[in-house]
N, C-alpha and C positions, 0 to 999 in steps of 0.2 A: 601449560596454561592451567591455574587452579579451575575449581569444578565449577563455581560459583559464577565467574565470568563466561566461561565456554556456554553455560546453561545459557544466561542471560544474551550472549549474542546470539547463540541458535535458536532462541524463543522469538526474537527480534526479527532474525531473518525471514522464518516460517513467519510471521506477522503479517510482514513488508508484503513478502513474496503472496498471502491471500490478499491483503488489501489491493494491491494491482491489478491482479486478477478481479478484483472486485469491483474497480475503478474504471480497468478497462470496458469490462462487460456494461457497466451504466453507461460508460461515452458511448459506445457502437450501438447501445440498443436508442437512447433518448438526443442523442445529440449522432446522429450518421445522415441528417440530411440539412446539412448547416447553410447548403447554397455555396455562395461564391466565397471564392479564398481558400478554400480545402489543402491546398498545397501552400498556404503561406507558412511564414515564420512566425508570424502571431496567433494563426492557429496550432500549430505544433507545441508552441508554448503553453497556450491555456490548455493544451490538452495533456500536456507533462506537468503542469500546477496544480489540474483537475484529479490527475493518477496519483500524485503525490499527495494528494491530500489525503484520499483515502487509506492508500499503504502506511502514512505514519500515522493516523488515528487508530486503525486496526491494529499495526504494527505493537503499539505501546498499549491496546487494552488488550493484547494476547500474551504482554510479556507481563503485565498487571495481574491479569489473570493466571500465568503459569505459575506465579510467585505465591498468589494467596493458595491456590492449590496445593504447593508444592508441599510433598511427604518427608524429604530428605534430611 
């Protein structure tokens, strides 16, 4: 795999992978006492739309950010 691409999906990953972790931790802290429906399918979704959202925002200004830094 050239170096160029390898770079750019392992910048994306590590992204992804804080933004989740960043998404999650705002669900459980501000949204952990929703009431009724906890176990539905429509909250499972908003709450995998909510995760998402943030993993690919972070995701792509980490890989933004690796690019304009980058020495190589």
């Amino acid at each position: 795999m050239p170096g160029m691409i390898f770079f750019i999906l392992t910048r994306l990953a590590i992204g992804f992978a804080i933004g989740c972790a960043a998404g999650i931790a705002i669900w459980r802290s501000s949204f952990s006492d929703m009431g009724a429906g906890l176990g539905s399918l429509e909250h499972l979704v908003i709450e995998g739309l909510f995760i998402y959202l943030f993993a690919s925002a972070i995701g792509m200004g980490y890989l933004a950010t690796a690019l304009l830094f980058d020495e190589g």
